[in-house]
PDBQT receptor file of N, H, CA, C and O in Angstrom, charges set to zero:
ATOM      1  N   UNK A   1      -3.466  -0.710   4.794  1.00  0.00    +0.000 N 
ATOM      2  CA  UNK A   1      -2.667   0.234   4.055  1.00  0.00    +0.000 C 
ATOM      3  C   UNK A   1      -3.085   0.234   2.576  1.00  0.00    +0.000 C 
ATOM      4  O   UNK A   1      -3.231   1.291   1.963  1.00  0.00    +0.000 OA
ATOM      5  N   UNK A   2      -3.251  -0.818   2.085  1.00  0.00    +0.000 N 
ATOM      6  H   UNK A   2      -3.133  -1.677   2.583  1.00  0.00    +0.000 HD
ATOM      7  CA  UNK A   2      -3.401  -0.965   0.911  1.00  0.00    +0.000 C 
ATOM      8  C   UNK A   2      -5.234  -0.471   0.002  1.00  0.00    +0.000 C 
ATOM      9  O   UNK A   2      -5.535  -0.049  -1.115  1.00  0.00    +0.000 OA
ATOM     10  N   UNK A   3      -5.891  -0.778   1.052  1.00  0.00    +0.000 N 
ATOM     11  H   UNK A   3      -5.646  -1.121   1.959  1.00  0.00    +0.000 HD
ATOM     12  CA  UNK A   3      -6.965  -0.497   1.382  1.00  0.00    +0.000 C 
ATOM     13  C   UNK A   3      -7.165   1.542   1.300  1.00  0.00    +0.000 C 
ATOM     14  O   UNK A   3      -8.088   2.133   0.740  1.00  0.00    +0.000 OA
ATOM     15  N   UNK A   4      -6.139   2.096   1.948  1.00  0.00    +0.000 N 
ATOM     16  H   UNK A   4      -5.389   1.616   2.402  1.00  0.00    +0.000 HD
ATOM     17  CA  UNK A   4      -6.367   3.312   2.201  1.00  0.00    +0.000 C 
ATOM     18  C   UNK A   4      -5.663   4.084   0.465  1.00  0.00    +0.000 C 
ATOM     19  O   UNK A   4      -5.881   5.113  -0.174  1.00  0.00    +0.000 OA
ATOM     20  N   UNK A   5      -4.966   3.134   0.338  1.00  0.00    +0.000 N 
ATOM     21  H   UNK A   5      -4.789   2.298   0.857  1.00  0.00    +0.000 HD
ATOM     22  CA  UNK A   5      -4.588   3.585  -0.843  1.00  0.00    +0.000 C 
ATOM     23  C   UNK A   5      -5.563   3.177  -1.962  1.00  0.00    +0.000 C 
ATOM     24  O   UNK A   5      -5.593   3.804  -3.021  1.00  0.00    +0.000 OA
ATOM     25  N   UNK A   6      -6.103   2.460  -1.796  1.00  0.00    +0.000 N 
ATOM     26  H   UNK A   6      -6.079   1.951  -0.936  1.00  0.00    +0.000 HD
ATOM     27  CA  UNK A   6      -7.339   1.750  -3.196  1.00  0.00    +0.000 C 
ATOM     28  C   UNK A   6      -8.562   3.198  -3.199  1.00  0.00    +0.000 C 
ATOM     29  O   UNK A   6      -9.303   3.357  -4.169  1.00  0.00    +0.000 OA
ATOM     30  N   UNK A   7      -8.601   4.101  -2.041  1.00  0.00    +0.000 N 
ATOM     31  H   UNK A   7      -7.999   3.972  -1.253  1.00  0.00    +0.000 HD
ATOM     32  CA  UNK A   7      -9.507   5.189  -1.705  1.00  0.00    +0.000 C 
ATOM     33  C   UNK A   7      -8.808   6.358  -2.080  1.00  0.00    +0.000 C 
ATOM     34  O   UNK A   7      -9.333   7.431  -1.782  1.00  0.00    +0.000 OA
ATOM     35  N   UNK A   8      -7.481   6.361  -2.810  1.00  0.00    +0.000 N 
ATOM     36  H   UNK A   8      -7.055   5.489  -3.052  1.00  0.00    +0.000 HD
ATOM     37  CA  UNK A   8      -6.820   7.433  -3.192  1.00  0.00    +0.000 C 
ATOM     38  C   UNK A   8      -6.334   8.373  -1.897  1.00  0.00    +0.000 C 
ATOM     39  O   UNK A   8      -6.316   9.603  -1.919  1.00  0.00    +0.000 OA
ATOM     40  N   UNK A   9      -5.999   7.653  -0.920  1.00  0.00    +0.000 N 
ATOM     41  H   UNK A   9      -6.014   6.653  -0.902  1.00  0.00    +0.000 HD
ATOM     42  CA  UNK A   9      -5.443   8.434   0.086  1.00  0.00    +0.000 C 
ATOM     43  C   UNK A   9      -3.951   8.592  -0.125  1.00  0.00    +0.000 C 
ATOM     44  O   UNK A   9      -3.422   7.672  -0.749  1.00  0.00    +0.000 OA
ATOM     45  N   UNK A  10      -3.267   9.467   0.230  1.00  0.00    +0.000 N 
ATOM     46  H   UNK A  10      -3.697  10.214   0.736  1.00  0.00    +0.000 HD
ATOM     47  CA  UNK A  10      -1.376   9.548  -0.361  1.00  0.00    +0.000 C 
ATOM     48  C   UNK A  10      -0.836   8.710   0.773  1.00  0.00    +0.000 C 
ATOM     49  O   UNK A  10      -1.446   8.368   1.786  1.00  0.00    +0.000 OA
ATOM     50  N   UNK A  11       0.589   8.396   0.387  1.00  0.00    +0.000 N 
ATOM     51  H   UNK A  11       1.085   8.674  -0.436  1.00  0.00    +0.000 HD
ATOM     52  CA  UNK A  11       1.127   7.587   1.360  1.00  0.00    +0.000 C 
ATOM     53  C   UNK A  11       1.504   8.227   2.316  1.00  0.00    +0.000 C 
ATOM     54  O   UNK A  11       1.841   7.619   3.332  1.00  0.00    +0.000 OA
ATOM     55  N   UNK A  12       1.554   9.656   2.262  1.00  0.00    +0.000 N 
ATOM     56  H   UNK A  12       1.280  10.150   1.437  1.00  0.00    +0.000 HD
ATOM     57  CA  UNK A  12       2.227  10.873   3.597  1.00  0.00    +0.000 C 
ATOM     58  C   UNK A  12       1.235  10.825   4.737  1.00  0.00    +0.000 C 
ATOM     59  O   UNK A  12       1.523  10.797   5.934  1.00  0.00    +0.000 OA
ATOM     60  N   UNK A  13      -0.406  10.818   4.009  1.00  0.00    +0.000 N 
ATOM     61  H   UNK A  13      -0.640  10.842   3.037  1.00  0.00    +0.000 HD
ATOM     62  CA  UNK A  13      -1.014  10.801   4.854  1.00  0.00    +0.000 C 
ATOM     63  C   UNK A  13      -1.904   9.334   5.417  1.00  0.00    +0.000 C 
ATOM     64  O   UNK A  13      -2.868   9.356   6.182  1.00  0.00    +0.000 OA
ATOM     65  N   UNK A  14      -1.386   8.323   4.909  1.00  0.00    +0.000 N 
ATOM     66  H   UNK A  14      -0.603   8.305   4.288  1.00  0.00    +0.000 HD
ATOM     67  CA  UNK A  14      -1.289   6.692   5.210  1.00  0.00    +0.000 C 
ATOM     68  C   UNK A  14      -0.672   6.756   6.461  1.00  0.00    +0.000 C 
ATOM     69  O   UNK A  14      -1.138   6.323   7.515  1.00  0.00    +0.000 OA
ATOM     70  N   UNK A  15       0.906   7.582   6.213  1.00  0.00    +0.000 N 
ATOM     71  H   UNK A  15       1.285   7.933   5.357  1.00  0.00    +0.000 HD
ATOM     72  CA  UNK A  15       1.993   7.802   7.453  1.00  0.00    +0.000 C 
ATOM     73  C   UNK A  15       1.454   8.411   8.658  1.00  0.00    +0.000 C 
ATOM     74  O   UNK A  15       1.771   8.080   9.800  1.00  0.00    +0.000 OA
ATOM     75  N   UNK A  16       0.897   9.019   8.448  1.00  0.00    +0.000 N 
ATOM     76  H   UNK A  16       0.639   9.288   7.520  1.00  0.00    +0.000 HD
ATOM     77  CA  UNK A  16      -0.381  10.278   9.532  1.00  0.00    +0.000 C 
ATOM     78  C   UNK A  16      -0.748   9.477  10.378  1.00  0.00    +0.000 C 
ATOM     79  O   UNK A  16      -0.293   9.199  11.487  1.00  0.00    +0.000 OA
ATOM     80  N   UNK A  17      -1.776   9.029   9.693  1.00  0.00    +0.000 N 
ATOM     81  H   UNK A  17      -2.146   9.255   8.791  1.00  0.00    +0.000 HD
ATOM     82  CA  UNK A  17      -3.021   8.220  10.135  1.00  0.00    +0.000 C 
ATOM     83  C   UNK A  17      -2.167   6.557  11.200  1.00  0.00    +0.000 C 
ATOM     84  O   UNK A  17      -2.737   5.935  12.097  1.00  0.00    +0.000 OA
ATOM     85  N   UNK A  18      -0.976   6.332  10.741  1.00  0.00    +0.000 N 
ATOM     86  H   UNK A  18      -0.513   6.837  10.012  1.00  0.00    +0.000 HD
ATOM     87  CA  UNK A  18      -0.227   5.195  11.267  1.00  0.00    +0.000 C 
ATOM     88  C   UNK A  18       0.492   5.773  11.887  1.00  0.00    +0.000 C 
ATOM     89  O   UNK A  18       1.560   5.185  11.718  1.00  0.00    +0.000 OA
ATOM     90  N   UNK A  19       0.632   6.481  12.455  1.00  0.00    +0.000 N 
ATOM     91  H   UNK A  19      -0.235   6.959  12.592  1.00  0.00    +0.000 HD
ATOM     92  CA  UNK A  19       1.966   7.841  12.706  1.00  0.00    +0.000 C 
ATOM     93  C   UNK A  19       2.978   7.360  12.873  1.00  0.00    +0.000 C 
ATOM     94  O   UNK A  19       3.562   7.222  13.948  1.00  0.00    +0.000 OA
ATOM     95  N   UNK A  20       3.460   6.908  11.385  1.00  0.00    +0.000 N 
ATOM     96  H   UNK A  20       2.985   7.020  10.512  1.00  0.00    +0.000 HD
ATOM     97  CA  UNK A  20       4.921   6.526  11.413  1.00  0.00    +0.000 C 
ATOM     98  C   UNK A  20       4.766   7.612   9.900  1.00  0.00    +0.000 C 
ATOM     99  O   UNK A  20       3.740   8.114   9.443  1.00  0.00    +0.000 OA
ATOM    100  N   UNK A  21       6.190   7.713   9.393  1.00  0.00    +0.000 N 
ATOM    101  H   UNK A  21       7.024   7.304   9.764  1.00  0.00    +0.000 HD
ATOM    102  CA  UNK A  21       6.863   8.602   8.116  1.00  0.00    +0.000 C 
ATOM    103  C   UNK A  21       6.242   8.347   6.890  1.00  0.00    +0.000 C 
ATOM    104  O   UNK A  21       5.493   7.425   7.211  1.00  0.00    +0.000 OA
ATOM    105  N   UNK A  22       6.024   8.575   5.528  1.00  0.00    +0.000 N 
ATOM    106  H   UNK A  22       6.633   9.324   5.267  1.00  0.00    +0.000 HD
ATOM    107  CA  UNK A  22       5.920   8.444   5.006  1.00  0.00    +0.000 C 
ATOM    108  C   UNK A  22       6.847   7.362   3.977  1.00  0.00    +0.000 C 
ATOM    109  O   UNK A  22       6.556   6.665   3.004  1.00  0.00    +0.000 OA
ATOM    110  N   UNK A  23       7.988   7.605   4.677  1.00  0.00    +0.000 N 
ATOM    111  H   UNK A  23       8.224   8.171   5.467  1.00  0.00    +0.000 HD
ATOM    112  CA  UNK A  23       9.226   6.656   3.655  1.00  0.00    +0.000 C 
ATOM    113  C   UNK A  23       9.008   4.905   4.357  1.00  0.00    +0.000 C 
ATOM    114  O   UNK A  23       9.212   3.849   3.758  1.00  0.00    +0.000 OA
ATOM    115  N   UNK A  24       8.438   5.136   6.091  1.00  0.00    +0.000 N 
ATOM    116  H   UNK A  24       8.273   5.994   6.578  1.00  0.00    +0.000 HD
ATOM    117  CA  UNK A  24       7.705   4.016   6.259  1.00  0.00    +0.000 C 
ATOM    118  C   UNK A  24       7.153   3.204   5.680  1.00  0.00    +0.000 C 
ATOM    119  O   UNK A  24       7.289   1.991   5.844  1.00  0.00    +0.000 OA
ATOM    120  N   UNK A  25       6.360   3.811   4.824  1.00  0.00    +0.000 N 
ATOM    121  H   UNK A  25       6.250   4.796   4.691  1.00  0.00    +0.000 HD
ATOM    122  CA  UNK A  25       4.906   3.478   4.431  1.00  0.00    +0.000 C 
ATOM    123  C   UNK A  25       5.098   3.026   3.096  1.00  0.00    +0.000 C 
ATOM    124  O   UNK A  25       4.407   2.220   2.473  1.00  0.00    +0.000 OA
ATOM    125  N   UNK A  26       6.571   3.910   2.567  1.00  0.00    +0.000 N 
ATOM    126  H   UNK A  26       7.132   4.565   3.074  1.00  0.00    +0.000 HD
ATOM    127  CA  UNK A  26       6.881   3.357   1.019  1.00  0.00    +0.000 C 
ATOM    128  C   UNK A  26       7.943   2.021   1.387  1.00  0.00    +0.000 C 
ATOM    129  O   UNK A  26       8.188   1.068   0.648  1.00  0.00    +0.000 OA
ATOM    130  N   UNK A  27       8.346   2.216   2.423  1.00  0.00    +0.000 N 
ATOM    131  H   UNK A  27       8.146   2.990   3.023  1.00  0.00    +0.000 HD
ATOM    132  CA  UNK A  27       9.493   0.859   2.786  1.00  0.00    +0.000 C 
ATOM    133  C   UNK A  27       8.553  -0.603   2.868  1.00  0.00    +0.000 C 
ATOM    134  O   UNK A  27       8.913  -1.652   2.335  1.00  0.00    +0.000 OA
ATOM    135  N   UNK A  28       6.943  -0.389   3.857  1.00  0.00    +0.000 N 
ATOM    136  H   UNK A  28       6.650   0.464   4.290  1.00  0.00    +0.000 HD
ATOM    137  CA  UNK A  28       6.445  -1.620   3.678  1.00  0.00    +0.000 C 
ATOM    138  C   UNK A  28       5.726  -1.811   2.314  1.00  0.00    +0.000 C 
ATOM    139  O   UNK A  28       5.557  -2.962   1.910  1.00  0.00    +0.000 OA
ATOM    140  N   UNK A  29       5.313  -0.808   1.618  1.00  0.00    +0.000 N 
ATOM    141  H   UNK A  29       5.450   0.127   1.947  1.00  0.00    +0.000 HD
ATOM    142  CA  UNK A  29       4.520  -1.167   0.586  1.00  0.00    +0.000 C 
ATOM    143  C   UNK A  29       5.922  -1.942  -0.530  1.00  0.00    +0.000 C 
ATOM    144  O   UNK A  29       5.727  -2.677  -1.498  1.00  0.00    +0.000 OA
ATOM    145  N   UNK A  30       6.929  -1.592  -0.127  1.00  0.00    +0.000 N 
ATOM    146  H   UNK A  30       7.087  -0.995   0.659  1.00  0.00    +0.000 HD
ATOM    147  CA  UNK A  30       7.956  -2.340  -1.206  1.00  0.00    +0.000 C 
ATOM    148  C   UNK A  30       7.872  -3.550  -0.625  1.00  0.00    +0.000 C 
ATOM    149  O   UNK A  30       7.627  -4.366  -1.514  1.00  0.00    +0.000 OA
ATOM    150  N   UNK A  31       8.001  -4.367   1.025  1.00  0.00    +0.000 N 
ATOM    151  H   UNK A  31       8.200  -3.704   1.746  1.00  0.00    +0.000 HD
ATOM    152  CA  UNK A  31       7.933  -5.189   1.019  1.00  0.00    +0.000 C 
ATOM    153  C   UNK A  31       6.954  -6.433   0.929  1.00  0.00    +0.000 C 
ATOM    154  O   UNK A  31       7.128  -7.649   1.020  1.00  0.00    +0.000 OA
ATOM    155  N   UNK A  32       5.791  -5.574   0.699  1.00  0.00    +0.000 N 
ATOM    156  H   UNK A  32       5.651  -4.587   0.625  1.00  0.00    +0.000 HD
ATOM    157  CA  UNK A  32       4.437  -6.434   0.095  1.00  0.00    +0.000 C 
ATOM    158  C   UNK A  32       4.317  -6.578  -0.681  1.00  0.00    +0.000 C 
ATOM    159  O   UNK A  32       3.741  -7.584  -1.096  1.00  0.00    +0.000 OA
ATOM    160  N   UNK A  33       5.015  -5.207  -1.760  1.00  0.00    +0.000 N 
ATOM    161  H   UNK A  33       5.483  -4.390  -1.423  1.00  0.00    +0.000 HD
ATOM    162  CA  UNK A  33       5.068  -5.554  -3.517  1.00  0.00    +0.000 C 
ATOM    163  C   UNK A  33       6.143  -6.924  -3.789  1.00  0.00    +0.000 C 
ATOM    164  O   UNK A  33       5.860  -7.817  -4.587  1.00  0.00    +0.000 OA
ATOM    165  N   UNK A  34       7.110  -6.905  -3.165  1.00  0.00    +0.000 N 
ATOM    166  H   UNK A  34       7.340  -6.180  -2.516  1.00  0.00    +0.000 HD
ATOM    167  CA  UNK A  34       7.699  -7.983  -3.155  1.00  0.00    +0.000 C 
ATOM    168  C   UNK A  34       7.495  -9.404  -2.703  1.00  0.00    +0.000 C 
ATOM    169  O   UNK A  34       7.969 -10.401  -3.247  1.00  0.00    +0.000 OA
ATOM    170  N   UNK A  35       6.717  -9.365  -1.619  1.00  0.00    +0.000 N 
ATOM    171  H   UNK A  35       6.332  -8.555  -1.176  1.00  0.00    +0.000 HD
ATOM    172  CA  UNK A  35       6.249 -10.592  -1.175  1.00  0.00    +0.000 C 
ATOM    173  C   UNK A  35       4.972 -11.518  -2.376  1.00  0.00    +0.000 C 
ATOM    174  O   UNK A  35       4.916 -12.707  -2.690  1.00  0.00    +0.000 OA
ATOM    175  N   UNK A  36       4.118 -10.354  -2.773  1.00  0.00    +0.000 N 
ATOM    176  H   UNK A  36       4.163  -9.389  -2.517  1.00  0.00    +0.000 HD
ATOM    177  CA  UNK A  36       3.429 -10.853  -3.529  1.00  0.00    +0.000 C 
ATOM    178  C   UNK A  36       3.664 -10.771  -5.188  1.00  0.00    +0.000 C 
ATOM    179  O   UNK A  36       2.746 -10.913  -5.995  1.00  0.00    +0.000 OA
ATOM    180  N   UNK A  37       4.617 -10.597  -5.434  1.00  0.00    +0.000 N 
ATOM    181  H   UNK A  37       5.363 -10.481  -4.779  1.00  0.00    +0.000 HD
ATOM    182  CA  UNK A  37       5.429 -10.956  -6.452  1.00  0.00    +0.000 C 
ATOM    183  C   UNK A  37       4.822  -9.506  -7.686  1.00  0.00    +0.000 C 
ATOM    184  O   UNK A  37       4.534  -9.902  -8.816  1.00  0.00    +0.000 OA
ATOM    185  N   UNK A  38       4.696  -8.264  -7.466  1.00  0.00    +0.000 N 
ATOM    186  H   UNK A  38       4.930  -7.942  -6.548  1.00  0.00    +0.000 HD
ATOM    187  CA  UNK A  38       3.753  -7.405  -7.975  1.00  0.00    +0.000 C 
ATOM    188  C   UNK A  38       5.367  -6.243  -8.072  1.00  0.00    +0.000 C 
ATOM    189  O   UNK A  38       6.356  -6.387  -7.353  1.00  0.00    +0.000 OA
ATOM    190  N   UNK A  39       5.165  -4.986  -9.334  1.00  0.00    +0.000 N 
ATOM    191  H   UNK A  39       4.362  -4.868  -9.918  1.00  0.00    +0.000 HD
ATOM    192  CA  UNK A  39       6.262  -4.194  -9.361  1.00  0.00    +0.000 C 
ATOM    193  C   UNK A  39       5.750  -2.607  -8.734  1.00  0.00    +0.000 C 
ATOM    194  O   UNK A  39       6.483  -1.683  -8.382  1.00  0.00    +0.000 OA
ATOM    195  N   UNK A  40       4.747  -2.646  -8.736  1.00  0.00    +0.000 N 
ATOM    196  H   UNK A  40       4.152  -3.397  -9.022  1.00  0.00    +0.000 HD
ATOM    197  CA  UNK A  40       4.232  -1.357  -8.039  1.00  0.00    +0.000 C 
ATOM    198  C   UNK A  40       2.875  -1.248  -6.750  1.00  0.00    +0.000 C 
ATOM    199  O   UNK A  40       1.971  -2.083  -6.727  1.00  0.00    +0.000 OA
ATOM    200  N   UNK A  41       2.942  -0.316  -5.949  1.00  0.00    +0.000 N 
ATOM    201  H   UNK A  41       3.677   0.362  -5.968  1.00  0.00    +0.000 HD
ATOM    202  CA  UNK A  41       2.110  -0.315  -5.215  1.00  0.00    +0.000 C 
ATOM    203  C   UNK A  41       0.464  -0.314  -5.559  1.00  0.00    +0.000 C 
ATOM    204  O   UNK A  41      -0.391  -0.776  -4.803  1.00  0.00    +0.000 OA
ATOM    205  N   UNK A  42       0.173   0.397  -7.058  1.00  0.00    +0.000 N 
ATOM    206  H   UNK A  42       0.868   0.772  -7.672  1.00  0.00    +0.000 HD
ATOM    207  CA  UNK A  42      -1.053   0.528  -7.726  1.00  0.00    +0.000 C 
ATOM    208  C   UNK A  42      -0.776  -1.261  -7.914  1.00  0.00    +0.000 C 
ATOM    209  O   UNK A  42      -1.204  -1.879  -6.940  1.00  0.00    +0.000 OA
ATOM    210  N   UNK A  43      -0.247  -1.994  -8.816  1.00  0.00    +0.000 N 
ATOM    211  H   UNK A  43       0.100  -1.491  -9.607  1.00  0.00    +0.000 HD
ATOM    212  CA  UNK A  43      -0.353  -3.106  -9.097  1.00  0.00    +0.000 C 
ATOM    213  C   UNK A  43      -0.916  -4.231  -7.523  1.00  0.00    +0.000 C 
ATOM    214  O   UNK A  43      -1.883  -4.968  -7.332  1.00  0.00    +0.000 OA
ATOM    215  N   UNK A  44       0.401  -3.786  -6.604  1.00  0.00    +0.000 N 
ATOM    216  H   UNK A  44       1.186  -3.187  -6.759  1.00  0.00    +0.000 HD
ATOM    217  CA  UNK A  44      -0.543  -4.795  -5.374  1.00  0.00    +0.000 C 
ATOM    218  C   UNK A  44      -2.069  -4.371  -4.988  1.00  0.00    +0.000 C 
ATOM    219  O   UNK A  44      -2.949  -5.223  -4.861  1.00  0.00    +0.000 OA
ATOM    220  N   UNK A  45      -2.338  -2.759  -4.786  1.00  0.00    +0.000 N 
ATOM    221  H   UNK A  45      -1.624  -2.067  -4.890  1.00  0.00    +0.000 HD
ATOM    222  CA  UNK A  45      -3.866  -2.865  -5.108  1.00  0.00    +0.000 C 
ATOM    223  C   UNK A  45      -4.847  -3.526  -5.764  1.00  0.00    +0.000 C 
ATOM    224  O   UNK A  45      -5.794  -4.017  -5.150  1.00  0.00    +0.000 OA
ATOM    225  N   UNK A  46      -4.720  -3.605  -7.080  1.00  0.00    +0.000 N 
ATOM    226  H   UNK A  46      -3.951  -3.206  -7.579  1.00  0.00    +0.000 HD
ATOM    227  CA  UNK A  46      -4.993  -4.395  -8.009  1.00  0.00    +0.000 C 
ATOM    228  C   UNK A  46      -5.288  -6.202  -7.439  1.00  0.00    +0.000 C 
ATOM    229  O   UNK A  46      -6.226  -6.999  -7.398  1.00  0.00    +0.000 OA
ATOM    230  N   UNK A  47      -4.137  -6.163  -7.152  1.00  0.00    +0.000 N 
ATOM    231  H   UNK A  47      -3.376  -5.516  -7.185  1.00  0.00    +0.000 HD
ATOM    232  CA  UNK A  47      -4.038  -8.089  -6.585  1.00  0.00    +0.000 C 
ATOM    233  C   UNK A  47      -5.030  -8.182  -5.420  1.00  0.00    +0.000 C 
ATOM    234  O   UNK A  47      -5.897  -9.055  -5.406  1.00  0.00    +0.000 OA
ATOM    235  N   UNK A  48      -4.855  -6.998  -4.144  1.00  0.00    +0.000 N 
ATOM    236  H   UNK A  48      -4.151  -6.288  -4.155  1.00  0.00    +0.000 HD
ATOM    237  CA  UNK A  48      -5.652  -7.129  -3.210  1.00  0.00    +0.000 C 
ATOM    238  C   UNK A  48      -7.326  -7.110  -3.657  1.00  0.00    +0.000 C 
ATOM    239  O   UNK A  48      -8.131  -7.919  -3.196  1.00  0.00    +0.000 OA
ATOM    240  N   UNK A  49      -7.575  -6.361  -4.338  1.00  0.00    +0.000 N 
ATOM    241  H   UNK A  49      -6.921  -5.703  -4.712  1.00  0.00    +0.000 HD
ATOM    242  CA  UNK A  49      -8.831  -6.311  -4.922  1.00  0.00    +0.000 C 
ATOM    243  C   UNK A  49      -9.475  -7.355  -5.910  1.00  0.00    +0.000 C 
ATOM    244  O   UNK A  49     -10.685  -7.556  -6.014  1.00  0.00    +0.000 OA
ATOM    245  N   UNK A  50      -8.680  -7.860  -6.478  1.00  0.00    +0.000 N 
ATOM    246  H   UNK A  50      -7.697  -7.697  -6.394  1.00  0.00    +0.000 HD
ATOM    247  CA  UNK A  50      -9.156  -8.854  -7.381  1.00  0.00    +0.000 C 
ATOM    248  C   UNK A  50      -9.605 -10.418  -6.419  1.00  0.00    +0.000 C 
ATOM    249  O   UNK A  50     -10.421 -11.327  -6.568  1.00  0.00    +0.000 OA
ATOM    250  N   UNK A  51      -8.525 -10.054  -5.397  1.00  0.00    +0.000 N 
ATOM    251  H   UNK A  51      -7.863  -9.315  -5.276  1.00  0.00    +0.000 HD
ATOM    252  CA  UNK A  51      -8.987 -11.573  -4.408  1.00  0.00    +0.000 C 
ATOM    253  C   UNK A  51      -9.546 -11.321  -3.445  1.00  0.00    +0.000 C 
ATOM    254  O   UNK A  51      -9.507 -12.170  -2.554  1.00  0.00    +0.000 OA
ATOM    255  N   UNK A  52     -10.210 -10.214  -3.237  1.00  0.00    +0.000 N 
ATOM    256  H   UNK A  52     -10.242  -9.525  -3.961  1.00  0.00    +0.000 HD
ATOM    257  CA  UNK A  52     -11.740  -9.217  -2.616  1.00  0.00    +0.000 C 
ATOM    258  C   UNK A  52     -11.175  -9.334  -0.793  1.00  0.00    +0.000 C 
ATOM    259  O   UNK A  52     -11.842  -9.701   0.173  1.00  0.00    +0.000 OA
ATOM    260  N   UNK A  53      -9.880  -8.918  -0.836  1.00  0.00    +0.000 N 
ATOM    261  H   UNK A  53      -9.337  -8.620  -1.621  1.00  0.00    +0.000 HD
ATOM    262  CA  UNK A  53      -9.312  -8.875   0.427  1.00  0.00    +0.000 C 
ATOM    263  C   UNK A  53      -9.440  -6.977   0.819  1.00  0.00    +0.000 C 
ATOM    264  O   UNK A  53      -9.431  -6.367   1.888  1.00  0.00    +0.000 OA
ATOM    265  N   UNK A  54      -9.541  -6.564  -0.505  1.00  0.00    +0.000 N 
ATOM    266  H   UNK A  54      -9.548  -7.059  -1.374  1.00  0.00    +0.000 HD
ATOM    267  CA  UNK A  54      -9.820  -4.610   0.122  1.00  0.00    +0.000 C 
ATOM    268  C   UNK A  54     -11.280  -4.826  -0.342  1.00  0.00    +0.000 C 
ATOM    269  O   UNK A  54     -12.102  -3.916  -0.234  1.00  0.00    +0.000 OA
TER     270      UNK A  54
């Protein structure tokens, strides 16, 4: 997910491609922003990329 978003894909069509909703897609990205202690979804990109996991 995070990955598809580092490629500038939207989260509606993240939802598509997973075919679940879009509010899905903003419900887990809150709970990864939270898990990894980050306030936005651009920011957990950021984290994923810096520790060369995307």
């Amino acid at each position: 997910m995070l990955a598809e978003l580092a490629k500038g894909v939207t989260v509606d069509r993240v939802g598509r491609r997973l075919d679940v909703s879009g509010r899905t897609v903003r419900r887990r990205l809150r709970c990864i922003c939270d898990r990894i202690g980050v306030a936005t979804a651009i920011e957990a990109v950021a984290w994923a990329a810096r520790r060369r996991l995307i």
